[in-house]
Backbone bond lengths (Angstrom), bond angles and torsions (degrees), N, CA, C in turn:
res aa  C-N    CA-C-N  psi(-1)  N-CA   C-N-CA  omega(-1)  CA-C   N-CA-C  phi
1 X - - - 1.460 - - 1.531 111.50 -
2 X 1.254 128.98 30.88 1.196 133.79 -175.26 1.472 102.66 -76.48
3 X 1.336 117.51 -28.25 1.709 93.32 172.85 1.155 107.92 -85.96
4 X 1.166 148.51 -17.65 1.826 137.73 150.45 1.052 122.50 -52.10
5 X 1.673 119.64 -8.59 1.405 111.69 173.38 1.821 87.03 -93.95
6 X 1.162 126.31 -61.11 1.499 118.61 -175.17 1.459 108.28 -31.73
7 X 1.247 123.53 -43.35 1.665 124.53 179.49 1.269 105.10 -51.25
8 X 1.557 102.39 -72.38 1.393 105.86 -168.14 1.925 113.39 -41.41
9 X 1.073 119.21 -74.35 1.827 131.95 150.01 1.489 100.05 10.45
10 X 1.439 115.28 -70.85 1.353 136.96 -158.74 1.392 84.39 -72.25
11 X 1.059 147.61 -91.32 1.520 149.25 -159.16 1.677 100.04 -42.39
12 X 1.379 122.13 -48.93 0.821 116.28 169.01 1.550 132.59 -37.75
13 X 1.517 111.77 -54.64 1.659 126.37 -172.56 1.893 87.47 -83.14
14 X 1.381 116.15 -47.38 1.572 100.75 170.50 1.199 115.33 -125.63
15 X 1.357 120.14 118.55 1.589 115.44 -174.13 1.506 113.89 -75.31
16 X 1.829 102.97 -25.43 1.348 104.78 166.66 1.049 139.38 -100.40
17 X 1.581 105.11 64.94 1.563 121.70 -170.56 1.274 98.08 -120.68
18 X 1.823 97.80 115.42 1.720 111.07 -166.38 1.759 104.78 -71.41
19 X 1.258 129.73 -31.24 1.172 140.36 -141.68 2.082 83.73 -98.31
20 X 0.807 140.05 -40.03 1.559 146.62 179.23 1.184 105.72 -89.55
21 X 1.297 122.67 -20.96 1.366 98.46 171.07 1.690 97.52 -112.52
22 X 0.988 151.06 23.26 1.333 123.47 109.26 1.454 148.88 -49.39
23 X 1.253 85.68 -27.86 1.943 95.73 -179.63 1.451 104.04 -88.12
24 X 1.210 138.05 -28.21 1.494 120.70 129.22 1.433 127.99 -37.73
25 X 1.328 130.96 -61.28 1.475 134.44 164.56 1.721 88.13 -34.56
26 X 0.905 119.14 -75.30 1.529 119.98 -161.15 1.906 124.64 -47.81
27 X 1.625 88.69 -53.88 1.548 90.07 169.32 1.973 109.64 -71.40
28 X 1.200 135.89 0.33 1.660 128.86 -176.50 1.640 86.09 -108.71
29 X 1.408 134.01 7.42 1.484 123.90 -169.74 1.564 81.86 -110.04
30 X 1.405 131.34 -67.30 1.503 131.79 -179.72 1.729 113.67 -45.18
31 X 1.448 112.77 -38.08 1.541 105.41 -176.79 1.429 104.28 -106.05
32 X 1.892 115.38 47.69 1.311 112.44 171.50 1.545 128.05 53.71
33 X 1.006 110.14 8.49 1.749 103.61 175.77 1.743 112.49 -116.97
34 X 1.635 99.70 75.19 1.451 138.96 163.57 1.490 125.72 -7.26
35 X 1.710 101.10 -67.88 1.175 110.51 172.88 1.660 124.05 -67.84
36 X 1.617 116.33 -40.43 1.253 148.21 150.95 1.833 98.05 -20.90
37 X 1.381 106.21 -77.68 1.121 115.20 -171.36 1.591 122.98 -40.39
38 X 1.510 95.82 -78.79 1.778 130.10 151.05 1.602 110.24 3.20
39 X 1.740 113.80 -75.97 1.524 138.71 157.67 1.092 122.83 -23.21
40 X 1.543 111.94 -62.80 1.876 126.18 171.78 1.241 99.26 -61.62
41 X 1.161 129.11 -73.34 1.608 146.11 -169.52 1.817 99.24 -23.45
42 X 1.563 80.17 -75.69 1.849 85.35 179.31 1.498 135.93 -66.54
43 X 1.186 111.35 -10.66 1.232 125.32 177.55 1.984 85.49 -68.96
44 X 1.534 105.29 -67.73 1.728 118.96 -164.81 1.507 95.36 -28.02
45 X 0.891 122.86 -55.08 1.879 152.76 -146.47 1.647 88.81 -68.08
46 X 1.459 108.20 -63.20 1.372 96.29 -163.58 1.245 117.50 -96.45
47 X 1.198 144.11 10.76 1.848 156.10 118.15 1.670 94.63 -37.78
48 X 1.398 115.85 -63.31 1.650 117.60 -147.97 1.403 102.72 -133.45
49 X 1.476 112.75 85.68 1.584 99.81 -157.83 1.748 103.83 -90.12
50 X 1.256 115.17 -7.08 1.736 127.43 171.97 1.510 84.80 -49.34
51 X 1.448 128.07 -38.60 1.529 119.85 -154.46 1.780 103.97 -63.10
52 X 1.207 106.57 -27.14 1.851 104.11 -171.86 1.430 121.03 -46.78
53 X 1.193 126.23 -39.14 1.207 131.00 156.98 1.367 129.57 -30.65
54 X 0.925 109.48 -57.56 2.052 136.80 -176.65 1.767 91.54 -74.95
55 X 1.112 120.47 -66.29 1.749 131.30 169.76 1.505 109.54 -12.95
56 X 1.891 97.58 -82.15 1.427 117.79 172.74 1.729 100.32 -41.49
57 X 1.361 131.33 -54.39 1.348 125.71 -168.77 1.380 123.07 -35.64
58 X 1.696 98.30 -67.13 1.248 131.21 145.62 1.415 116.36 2.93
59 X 1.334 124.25 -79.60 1.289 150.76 176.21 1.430 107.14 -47.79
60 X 1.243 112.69 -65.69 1.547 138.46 -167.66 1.790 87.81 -46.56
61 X 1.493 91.61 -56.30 1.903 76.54 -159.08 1.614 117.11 -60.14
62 X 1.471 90.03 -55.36 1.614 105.72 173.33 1.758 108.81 -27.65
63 X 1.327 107.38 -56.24 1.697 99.56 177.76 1.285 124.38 -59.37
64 X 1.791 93.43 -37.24 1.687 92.55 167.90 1.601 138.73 -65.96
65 X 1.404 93.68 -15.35 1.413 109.84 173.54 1.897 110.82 -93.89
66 X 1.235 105.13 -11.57 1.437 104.39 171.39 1.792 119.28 -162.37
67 X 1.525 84.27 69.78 1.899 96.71 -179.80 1.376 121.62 -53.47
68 X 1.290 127.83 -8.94 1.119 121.89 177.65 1.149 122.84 -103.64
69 X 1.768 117.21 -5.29 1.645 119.09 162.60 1.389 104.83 -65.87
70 X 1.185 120.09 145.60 0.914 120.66 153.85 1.908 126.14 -96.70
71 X 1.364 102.25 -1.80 1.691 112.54 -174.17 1.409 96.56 -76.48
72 X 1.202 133.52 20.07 1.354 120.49 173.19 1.442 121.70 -134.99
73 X 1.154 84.56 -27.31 2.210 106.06 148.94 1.200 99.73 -61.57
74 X 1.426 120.03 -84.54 1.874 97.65 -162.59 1.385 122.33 -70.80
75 X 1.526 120.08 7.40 1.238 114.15 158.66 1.254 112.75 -99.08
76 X 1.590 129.83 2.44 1.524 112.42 147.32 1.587 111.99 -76.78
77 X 1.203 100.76 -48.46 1.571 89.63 179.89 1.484 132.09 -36.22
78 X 1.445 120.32 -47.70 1.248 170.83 147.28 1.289 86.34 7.73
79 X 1.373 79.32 -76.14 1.627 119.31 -159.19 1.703 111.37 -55.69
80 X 1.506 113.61 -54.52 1.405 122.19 170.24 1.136 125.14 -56.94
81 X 1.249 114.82 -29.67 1.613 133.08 -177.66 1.786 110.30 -57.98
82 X 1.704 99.54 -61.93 1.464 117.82 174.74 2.024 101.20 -59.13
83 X 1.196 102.15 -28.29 1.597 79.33 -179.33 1.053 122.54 -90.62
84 X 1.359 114.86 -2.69 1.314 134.37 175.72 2.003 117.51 82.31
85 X 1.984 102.31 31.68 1.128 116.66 154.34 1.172 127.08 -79.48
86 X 1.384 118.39 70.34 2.130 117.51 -175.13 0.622 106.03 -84.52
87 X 1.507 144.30 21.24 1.632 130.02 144.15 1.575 113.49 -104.18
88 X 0.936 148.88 -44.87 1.239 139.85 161.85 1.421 99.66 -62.85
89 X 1.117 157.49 -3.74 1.423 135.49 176.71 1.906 94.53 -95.39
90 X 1.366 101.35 -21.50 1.630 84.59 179.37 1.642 114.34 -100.42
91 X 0.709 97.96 14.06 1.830 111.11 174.69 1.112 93.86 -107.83
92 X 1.285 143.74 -56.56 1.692 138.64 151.28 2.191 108.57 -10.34
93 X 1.464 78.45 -74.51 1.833 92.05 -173.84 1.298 95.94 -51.49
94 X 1.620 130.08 -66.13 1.941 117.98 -174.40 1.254 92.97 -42.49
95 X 1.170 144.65 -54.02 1.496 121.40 -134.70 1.887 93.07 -75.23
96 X 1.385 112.85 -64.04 1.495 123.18 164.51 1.647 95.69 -2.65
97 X 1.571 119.19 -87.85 1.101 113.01 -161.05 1.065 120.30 -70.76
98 X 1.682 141.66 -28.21 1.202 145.77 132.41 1.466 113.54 -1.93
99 X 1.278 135.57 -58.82 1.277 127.75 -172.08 2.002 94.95 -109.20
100 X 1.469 121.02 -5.52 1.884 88.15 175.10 2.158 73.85 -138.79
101 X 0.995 132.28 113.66 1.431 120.31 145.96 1.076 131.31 -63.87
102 X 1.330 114.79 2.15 1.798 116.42 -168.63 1.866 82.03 -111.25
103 X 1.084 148.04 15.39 1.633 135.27 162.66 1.487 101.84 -68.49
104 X 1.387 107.42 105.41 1.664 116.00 163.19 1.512 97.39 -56.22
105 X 1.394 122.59 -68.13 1.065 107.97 -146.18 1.828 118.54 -86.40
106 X 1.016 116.36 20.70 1.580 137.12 172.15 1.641 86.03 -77.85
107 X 1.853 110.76 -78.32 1.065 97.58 -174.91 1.237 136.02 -49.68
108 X 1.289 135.47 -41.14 1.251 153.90 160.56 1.617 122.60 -19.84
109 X 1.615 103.66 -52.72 1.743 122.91 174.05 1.703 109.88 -64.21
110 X 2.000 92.87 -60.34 1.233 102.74 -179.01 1.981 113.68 -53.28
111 X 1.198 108.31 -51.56 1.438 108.48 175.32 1.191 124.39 -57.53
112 X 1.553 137.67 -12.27 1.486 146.21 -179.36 1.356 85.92 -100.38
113 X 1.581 133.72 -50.67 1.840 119.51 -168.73 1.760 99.51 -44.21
114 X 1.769 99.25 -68.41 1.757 99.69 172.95 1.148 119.84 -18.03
115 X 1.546 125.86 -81.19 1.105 141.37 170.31 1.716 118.74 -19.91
116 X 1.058 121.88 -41.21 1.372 130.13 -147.38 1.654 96.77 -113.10
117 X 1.618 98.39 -26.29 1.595 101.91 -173.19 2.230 96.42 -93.74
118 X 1.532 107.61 -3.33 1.303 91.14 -165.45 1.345 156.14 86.00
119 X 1.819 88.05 4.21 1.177 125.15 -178.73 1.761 124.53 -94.03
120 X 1.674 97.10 45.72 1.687 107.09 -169.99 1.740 111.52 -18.98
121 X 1.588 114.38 -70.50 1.394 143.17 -121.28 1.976 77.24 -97.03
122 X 1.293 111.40 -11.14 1.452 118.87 171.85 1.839 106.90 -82.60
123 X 0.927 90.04 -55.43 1.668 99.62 -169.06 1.133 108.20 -77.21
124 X 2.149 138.01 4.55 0.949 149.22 -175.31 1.340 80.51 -93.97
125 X 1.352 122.08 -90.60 1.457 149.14 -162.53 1.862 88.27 -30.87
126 X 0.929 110.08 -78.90 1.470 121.83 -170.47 2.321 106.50 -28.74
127 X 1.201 82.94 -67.69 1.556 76.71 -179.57 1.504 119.70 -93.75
128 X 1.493 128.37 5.10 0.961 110.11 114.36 1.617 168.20 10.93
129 X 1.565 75.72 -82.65 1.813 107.56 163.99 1.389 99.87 -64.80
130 X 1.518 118.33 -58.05 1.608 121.76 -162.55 1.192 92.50 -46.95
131 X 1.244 117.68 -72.09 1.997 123.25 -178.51 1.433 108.96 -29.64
132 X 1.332 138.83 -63.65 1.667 143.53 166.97 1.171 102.33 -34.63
133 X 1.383 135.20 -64.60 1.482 148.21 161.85 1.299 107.53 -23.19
134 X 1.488 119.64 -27.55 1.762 105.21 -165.42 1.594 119.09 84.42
135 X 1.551 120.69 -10.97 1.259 124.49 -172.63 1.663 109.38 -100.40
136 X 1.983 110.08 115.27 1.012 132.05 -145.73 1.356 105.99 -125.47
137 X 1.215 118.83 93.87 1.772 127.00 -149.75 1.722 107.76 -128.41
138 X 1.794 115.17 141.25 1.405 83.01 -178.47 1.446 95.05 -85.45
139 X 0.961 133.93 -30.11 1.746 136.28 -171.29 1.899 109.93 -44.66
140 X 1.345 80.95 -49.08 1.652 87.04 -176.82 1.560 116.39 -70.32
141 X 1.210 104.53 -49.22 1.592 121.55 171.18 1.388 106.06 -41.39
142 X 1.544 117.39 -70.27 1.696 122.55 169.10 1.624 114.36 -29.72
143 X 1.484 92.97 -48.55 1.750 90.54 -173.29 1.542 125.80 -92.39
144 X 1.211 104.53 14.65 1.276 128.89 179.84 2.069 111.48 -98.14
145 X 1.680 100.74 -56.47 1.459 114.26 171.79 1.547 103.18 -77.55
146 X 1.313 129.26 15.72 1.507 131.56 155.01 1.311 115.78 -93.76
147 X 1.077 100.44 -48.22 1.927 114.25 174.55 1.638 105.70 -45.72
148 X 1.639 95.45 -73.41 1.921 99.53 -177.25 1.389 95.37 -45.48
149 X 1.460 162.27 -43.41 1.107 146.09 -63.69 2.198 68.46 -141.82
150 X 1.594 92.13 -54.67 1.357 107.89 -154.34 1.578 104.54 -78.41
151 X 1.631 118.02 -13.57 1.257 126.97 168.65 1.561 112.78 -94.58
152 X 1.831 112.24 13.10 1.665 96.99 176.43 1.652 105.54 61.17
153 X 1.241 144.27 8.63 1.259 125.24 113.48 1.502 129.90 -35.83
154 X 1.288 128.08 91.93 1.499 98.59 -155.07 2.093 80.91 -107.59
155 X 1.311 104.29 -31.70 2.066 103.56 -170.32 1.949 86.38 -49.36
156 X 1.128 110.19 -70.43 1.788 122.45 -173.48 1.888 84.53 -19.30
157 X 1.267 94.47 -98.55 1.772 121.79 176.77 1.674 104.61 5.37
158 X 1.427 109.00 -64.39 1.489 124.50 -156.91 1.719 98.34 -78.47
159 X 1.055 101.90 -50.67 1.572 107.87 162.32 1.534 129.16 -30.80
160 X 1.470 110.50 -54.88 0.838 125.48 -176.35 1.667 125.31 -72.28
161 X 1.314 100.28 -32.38 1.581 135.92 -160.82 1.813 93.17 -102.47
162 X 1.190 141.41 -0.34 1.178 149.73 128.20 1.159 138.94 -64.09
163 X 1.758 105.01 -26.95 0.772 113.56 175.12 1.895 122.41 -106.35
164 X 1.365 94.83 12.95 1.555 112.80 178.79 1.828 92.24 -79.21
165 X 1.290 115.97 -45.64 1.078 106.83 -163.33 1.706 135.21 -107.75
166 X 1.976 83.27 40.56 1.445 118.09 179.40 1.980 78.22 -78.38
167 X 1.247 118.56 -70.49 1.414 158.57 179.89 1.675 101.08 -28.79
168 X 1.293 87.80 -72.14 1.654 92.42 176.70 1.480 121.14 -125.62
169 X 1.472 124.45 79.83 1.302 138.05 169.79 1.326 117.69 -33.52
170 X 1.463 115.68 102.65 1.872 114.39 164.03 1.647 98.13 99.70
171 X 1.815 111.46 18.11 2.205 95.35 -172.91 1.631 82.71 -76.42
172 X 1.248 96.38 112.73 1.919 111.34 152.64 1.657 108.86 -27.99
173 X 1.444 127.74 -55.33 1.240 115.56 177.22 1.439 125.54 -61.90
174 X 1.146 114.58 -57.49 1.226 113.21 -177.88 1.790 123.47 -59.07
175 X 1.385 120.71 -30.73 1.536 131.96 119.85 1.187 109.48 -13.48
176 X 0.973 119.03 -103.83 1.650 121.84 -175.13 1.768 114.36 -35.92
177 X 1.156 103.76 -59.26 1.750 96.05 161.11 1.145 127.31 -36.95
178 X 1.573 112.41 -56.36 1.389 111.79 179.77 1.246 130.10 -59.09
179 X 1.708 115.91 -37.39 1.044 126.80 175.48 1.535 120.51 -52.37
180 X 1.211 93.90 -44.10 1.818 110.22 176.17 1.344 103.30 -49.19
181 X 1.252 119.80 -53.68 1.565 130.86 -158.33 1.518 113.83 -87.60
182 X 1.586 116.99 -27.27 1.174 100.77 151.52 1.621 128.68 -75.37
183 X 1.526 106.60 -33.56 1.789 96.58 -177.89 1.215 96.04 -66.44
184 X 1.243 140.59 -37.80 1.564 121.76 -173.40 1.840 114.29 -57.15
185 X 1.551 111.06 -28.94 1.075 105.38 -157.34 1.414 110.85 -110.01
186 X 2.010 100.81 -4.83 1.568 108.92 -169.20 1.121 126.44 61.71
187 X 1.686 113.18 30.95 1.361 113.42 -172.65 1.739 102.82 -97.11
188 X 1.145 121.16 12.32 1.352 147.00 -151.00 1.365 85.00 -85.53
189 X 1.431 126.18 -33.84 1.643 115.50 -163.16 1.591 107.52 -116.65
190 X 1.265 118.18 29.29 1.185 136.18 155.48 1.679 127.40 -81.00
C-alpha cells in the first residue's frame, strides 16, 4: 500500500488535491466504507467537478463487480442526489428495488425525490408497490396517507393515518391530522 501512503502525504502537503482525494474515495469504496468514500468523492467533485464523470465510473464498476451489494447503490445514489443528479440517482433507486423490493429505504429516498419533484400520482404508485411488496413502514405509510391526502383522497388518507398510529401510539400530529379529516369528513360519528 505504499501508494496510499503517497496519497495520503499528498493530501497532506495539499488537502485540496481533487485527483488524491479520489483515490482515497476510491480505495474506502473497494474496502466497503460507503459513506467514507461518498465524503472524499464529493469533496474531489467540488474542487474538480469535470471529476464526476470518472466518480460515477468508480461506482459503476464496483456494482459491476458486486450487484448484489447494495452499499454501493445507495452510495451512488447518495452521491447523485448531493450533486444534484435526480435522474440518474432515481434510476439508481429502480434498479435497488428491481433486484430487492422489500428495501424500505430505496423506497423512502425515491418517495421524498417524488414528493419534492411534485410528482403525487408517482409517489402513490411507488409505495403502493412497496405495500404489494409486503413492505410495512411507518415512514412510508405516513408518506403515502400524505400523498392520498394531497390528491383529496381523504377515506385512503384517514386510513392510512390510523394506521400510523398502530406504529406510534398517542403522535399528537397525526391526532391532529386525523381530527381534521374526520370533522371534514364526519367520520367522527362512526
Amino acid at each position: 500500500m505504499r501508494e496510499l501512503g503517497e496519497i495520503r502525504e499528498t493530501l497532506r502537503k495539499d488537502p485540496d488535491n481533487p485527483f488524491a482525494l479520489r483515490i482515497i474515495g476510491q480505495h474506502h469504496l473497494q474496502d466497503s466504507h460507503y459513506k467514507l468514500a461518498k465524503d472524499y468523492y464529493s469533496q474531489a467533485v467540488r474542487i474538480f467537478p469535470r471529476l464526476l464523470s470518472e466518480v460515477v465510473l468508480d461506482y459503476e464498476n464496483e456494482i459491476g463487480k458486486n450487484p448484489g451489494k447494495m452499499g454501493p447503490r445507495f452510495s451512488l445514489a447518495g452521491f447523485q442526489i448531493v450533486q444534484g443528479e435526480i435522474d440518474p440517482a432515481i434510476m439508481e433507486l429502480e434498479e435497488i428495488l428491481d433486484v430487492n423490493p422489500k428495501e424500505v429505504e430505496a423506497y423512502n429516498i425515491l418517495g421524498k425525490i417524488y414528493l419534492h419533484q411534485g410528482r403525487i400520482d408517482d409517489v402513490i404508485s411507488l409505495l403502493e408497490r412497496s405495500l404489494q411488496a409486503g413492505v410495512r413502514d411507518a415512514s412510508l405509510i405516513e408518506l403515502l396517507a400524505g400523498a392520498y391526502l394531497e390528491k383529496g383522497r381523504v377515506r385512503e388518507a384517514i386510513s392510512f393515518y390510523e394506521e400510523i398510529l398502530t406504529y406510534r401510539p398517542g403522535d399528537k400530529q397525526v391526532l391532529r391530522i386525523l381530527g381534521e379529516l374526520y370533522a371534514r369528513t364526519e367520520n367522527y360519528i362512526e
